[in-house]
C-alpha positions as CSV (number, residue, x, y, z in Angstrom):
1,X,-18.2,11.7,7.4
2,X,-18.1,8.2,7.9
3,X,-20.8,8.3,9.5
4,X,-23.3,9.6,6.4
5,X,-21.3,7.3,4.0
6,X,-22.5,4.0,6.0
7,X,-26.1,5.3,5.9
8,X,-25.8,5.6,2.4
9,X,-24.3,2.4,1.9
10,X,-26.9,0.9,4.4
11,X,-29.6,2.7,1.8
12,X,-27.4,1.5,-1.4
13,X,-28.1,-2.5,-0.2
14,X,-31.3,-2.3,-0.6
15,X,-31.8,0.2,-3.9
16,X,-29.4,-0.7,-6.0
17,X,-28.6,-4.3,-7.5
18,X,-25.0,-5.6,-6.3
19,X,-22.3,-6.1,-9.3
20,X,-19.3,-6.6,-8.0
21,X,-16.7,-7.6,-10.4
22,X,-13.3,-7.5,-8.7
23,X,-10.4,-9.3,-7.6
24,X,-10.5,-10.7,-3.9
25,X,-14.3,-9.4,-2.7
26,X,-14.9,-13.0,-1.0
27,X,-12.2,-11.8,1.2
28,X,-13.7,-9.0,2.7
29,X,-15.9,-11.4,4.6
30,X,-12.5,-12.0,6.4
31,X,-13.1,-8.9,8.7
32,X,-16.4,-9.5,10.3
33,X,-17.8,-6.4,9.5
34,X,-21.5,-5.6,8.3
35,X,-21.1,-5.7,4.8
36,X,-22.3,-2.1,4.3
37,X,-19.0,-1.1,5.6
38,X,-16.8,-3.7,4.3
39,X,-17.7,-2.3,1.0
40,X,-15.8,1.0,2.0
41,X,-12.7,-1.5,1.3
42,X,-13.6,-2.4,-2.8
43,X,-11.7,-2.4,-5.3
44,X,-8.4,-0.9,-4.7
45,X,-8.9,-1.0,-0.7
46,X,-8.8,-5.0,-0.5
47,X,-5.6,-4.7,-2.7
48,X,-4.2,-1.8,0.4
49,X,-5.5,-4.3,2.8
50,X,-3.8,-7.3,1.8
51,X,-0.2,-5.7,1.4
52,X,-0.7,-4.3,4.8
53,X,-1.2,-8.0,6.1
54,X,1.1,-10.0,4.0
55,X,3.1,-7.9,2.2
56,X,3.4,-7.5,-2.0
57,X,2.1,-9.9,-4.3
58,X,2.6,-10.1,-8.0
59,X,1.5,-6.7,-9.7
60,X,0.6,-4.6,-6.7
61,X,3.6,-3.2,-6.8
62,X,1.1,-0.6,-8.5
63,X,-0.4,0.6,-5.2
64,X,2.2,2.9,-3.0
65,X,3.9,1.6,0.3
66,X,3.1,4.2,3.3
67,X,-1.0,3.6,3.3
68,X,-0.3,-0.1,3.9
69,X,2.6,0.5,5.8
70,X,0.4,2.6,8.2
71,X,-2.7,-0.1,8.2
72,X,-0.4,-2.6,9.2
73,X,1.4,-0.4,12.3
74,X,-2.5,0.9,13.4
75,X,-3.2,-2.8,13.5
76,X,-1.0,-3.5,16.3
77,X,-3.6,-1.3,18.4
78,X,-6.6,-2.4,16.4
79,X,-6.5,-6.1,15.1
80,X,-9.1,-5.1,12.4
81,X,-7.2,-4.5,9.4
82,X,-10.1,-2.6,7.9
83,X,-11.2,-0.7,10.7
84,X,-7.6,0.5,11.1
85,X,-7.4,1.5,7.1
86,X,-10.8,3.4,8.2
87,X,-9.6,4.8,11.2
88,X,-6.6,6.4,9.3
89,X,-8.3,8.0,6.0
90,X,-11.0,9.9,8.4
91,X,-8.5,11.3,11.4
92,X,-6.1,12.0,8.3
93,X,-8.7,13.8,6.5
94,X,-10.2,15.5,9.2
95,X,-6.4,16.9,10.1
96,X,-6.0,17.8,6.8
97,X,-9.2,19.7,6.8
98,X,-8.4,21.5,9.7
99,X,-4.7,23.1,8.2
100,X,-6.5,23.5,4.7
101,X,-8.9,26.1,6.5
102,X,-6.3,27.5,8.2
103,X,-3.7,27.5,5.2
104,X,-6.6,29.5,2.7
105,X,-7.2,32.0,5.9
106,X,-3.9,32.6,6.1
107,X,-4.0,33.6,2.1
108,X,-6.8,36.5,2.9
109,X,-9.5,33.8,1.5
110,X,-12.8,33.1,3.2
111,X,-12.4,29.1,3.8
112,X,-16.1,27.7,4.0
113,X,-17.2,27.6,0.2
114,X,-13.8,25.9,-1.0
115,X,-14.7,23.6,2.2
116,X,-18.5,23.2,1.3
117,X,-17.0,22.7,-2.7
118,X,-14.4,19.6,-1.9
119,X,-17.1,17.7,0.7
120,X,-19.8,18.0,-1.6
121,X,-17.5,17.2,-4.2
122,X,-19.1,14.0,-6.3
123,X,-16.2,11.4,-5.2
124,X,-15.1,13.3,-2.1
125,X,-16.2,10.0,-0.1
126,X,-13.1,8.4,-1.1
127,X,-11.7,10.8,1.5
128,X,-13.0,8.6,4.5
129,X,-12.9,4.9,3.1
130,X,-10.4,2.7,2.1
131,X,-8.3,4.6,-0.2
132,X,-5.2,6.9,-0.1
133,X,-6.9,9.9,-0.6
134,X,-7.6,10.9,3.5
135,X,-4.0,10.1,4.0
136,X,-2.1,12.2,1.2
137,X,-4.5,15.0,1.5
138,X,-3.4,15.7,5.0
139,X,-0.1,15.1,3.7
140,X,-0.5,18.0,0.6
141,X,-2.2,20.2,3.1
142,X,0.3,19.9,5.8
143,X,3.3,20.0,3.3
144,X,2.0,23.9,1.8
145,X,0.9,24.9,5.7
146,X,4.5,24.4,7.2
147,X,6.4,25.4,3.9
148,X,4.5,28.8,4.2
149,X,5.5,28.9,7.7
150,X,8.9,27.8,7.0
151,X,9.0,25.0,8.9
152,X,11.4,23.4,5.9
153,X,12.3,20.1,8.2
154,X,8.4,19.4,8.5
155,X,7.1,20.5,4.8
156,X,9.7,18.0,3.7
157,X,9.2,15.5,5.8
158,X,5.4,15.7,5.0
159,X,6.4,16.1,1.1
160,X,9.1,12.7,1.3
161,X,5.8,11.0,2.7
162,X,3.2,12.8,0.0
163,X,5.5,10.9,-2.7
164,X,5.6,7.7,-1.1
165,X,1.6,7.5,-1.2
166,X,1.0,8.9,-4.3
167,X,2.9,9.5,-7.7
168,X,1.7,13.2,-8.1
169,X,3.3,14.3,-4.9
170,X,6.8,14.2,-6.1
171,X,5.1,17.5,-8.4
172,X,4.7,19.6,-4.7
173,X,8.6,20.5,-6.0
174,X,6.7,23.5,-8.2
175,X,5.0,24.8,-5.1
176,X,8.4,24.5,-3.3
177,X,10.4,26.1,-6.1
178,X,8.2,29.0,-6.4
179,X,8.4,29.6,-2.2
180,X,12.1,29.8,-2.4
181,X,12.0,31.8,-5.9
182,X,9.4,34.1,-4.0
183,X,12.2,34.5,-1.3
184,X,14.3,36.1,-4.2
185,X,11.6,38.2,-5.5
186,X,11.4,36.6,-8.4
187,X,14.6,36.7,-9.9
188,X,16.6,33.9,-10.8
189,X,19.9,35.8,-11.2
190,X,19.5,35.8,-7.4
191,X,18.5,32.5,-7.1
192,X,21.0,31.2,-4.4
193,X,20.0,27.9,-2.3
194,X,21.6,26.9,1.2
195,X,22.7,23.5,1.4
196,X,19.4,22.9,3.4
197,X,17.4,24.7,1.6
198,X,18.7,22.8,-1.5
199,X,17.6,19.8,0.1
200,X,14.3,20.7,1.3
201,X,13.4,21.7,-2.2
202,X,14.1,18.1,-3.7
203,X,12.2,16.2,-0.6
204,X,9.0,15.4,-2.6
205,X,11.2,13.5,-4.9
206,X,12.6,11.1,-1.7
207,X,9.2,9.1,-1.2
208,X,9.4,8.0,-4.6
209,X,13.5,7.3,-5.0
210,X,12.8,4.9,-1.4
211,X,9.8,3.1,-3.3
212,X,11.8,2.7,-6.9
213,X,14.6,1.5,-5.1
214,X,12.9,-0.9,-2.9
215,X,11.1,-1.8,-6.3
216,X,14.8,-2.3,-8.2
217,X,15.9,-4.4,-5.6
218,X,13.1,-6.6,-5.5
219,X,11.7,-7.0,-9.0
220,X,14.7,-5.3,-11.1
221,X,12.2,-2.9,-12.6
222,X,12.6,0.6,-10.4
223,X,9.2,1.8,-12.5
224,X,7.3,-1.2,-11.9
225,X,4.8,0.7,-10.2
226,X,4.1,2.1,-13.4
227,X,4.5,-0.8,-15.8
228,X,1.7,-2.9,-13.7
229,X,-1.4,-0.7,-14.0
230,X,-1.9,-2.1,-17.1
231,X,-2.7,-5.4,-14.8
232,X,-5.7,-3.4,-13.0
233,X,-7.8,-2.4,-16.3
234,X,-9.1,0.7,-16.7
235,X,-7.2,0.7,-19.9
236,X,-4.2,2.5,-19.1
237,X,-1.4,2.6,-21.2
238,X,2.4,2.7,-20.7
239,X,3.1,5.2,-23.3
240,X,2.0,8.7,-23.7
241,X,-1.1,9.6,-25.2
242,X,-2.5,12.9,-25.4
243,X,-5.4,14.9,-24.6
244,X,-6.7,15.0,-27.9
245,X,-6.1,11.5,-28.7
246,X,-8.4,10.4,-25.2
247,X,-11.2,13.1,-26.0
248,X,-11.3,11.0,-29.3
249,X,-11.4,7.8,-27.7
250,X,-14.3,9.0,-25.4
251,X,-16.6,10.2,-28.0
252,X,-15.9,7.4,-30.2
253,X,-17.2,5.4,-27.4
254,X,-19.6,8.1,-26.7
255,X,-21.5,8.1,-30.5
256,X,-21.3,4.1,-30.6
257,X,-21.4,2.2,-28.0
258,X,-24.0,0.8,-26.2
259,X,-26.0,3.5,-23.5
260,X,-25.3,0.9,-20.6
261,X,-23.5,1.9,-17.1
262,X,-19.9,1.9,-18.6
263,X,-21.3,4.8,-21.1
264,X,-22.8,6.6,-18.9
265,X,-19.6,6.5,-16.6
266,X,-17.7,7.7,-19.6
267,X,-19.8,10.5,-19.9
268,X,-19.1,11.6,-16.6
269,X,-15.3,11.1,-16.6
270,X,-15.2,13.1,-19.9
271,X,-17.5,16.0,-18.3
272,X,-15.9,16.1,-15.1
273,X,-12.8,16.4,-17.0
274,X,-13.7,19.5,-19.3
275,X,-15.7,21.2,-16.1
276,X,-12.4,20.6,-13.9
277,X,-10.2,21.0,-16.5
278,X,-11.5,24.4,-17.9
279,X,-12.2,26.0,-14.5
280,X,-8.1,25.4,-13.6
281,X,-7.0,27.2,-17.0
282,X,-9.4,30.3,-16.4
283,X,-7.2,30.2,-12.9
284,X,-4.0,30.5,-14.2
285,X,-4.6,32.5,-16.9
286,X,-6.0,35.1,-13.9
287,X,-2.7,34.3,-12.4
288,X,-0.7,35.3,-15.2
289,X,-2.4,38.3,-16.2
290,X,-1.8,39.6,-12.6
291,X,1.4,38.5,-12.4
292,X,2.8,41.9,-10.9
293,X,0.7,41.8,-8.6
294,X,1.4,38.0,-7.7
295,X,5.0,38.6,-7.5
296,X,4.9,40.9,-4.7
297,X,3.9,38.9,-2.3
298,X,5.1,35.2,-0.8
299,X,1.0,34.1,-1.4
300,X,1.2,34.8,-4.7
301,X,3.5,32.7,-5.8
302,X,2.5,29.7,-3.3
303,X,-1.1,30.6,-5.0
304,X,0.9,30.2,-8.5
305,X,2.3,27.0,-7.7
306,X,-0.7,25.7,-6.6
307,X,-2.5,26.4,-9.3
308,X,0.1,24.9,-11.9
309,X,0.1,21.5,-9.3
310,X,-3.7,21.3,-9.8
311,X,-3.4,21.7,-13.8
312,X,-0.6,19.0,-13.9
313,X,-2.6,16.9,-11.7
314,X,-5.5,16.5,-13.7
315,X,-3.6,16.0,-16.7
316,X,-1.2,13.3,-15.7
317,X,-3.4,10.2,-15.5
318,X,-4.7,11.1,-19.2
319,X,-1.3,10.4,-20.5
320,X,-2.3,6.9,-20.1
321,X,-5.2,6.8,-22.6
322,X,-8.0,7.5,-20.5
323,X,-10.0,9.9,-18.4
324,X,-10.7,6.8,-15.8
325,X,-10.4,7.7,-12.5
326,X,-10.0,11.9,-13.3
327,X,-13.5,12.8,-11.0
328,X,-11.0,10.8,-7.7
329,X,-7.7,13.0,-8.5
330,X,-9.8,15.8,-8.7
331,X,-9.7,16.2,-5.3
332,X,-6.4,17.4,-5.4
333,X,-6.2,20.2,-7.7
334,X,-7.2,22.3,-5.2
335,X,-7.3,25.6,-6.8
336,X,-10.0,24.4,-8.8
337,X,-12.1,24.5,-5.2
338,X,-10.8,28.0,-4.1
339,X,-11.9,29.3,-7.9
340,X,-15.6,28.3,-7.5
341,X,-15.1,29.7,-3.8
342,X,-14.7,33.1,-5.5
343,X,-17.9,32.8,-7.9
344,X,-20.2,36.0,-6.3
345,X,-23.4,34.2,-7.4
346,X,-24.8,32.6,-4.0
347,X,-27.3,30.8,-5.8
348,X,-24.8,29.7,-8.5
349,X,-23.2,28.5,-5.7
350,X,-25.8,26.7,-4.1
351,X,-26.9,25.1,-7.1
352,X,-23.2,23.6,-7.9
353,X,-23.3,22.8,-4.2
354,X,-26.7,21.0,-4.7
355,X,-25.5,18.9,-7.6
356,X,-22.7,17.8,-6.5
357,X,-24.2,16.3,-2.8
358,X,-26.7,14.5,-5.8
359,X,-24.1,12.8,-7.5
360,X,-21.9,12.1,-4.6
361,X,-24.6,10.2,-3.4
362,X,-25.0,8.6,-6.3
363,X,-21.5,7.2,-7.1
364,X,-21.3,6.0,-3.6
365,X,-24.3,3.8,-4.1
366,X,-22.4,2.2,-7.1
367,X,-18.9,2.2,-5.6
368,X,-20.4,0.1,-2.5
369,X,-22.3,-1.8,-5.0
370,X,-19.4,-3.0,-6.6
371,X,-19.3,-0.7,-9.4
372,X,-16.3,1.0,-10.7
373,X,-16.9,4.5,-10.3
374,X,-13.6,6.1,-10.0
């Protein structure tokens, strides 16, 4: 993947005119790299980088310990910070690929067009560059494979460390509810935990406790992680707003602002929204009208819990105001890939397929560009 990505980027130098309005981007010069891959490391990746080599600094507090924490360890081998950072979001990724396939065989689905769906997916290339995404994918993926296997000490070890990436894996505690529930057949009357089983359910919660109490004991403020986005733009908000407060927001910017980049960027985070968005409630409702049938099996419920992870997952990050960033968690609801898996149209398919390679494209010419895309 990597690969394509720095052709693109290679491409994007020359097409499309350089913006670059963020924080530290004179530093990526630092790593003697080709700037068509030192690019992979904007925005939020120079902020990963320079925790990993000298620790927090005022307000980054925001971004989440392990993906530094493993740049800096990888370092030891490879003195390039950024190659390192690179190195670990595409061997996660491609591990994580590897068990997702496995994990929707083992469900009775045919893998390749959920596969097809999240690499062509329009911002799937944060996968392979400087982000967390590589890293807590395999981390999700790897958390549902050995819970279905019931392999509780590694499912919770690889949920602790989902949490300690990203916020929305302390949620993979639905997922694990429903498993043990499933063991019970349903029925919460019967609903009777071992001590270790107890424990295993509340491991997605641990990443986050260690990083809030880290956070306590060195800024006083255990949700400081929380209370500095504002400090990062995208206008995010501390206090809840809801859904249809931010769809008015976006069409008030929609029918009066200005057609320039940021508009039509708000087009697209509103429309990849409502596409995502309405694609995982047509899921669960299909869940819950075949709930019987659900309920009879171990997959069904994992399928369940999925699918109610994917919905809160893409409606989290609107509780701050905005639909910013929504086409990047995306990625993550992954029942919305195994629904357009299932659409029997080939050319439908195709087409989806065909637009979404188009815009991936796209966006990575901007992100590399210096363009906040996500």
């Amino acid at each position: 993947m990597i690969l394509l990505y720095s052709l693109v980027s290679y491409w994007a130098q020359k097409a499309v005119p350089y913006l670059g309005f963020f924080p530290y981007k004179e530093l990526l010069v630092e790593f003697g790299l080709p700037s068509w891959i030192s690019s992979f490391a904007n925005f939020d990746g120079i902020h990963y980088l320079l925790i990993a080599k000298q620790n927090y600094s005022q307000w980054e507090q925001a971004f989440f310990p392990l993906f530094p924490l493993l740049i800096k360890t990888v370092s030891f081998i490879i003195p390039n910070f950024l190659l390192s950072a690179l190195l670990i979001s595409n061997l996660c990724f491609a591990i994580g690929l590897l068990f997702f396939n496995k994990l929707i065989k083992s469900w009775g689905i045919k893998s390749t067009w959920p596969i097809i769906f999240l690499l062509a997916f329009p911002t799937a290339f944060y996968f392979g560059i400087v982000y967390t995404e590589g890293l807590f994918f395999m981390l999700f993926v790897l958390s549902l494979y050995f819970l279905q296997k019931k392999n509780y000490f590694l499912a919770g070890l690889c949920a602790a460390l989902s949490s300690s990436t990203r916020l929305i894996g302390i949620f993979l505690i639905i997922p694990f509810f429903l498993h043990f529930l499933s063991i019970y057949k349903g029925k919460l009357k019967d609903f009777r935990l071992s001590t270790f089983d107890f424990m295993t359910l509340l491991t997605p919660l641990l990443g986050l406790a260690s990083y809030m109490s880290y956070l306590w004991a060195t800024t006083g403020d255990p949700l400081f992680f929380f209370n500095s986005q504002p400090i990062f733009g995208a206008n995010r908000s501390t206090h809840l707003i809801f859904l249809p407060q931010v769809y008015f927001r976006y069409l008030k910017i929609l029918f009066t602002a200005a057609h320039d980049f940021q508009w039509y960027l708000s087009l697209f985070e509103m429309s990849m929204f409502t596409f995502v968005f309405t694609v995982l409630i047509f899921d669960l409702m299909r869940m819950v009208k075949n709930i019987k049938a659900l309920r009879s099996s171990m997959m069904g419920y994992t399928l369940l819990g999925l699918s109610i992870f994917s919905l809160i997952n893409i409606i989290l990050p609107t509780l701050t105001g905005t639909f910013s960033s929504i086409p990047r968690y995306a990625l993550f609801s992954l029942s919305f890939f195994l629904y357009l898996g299932q659409i029997k149209s080939r050319i439908l398919k195709i087409g989806i397929v065909g637009i979404f390679i188009i815009m991936q494209i796209a966006l990575l010419s901007f992100f590399v560009q210096g363009y906040f895309v996500g």
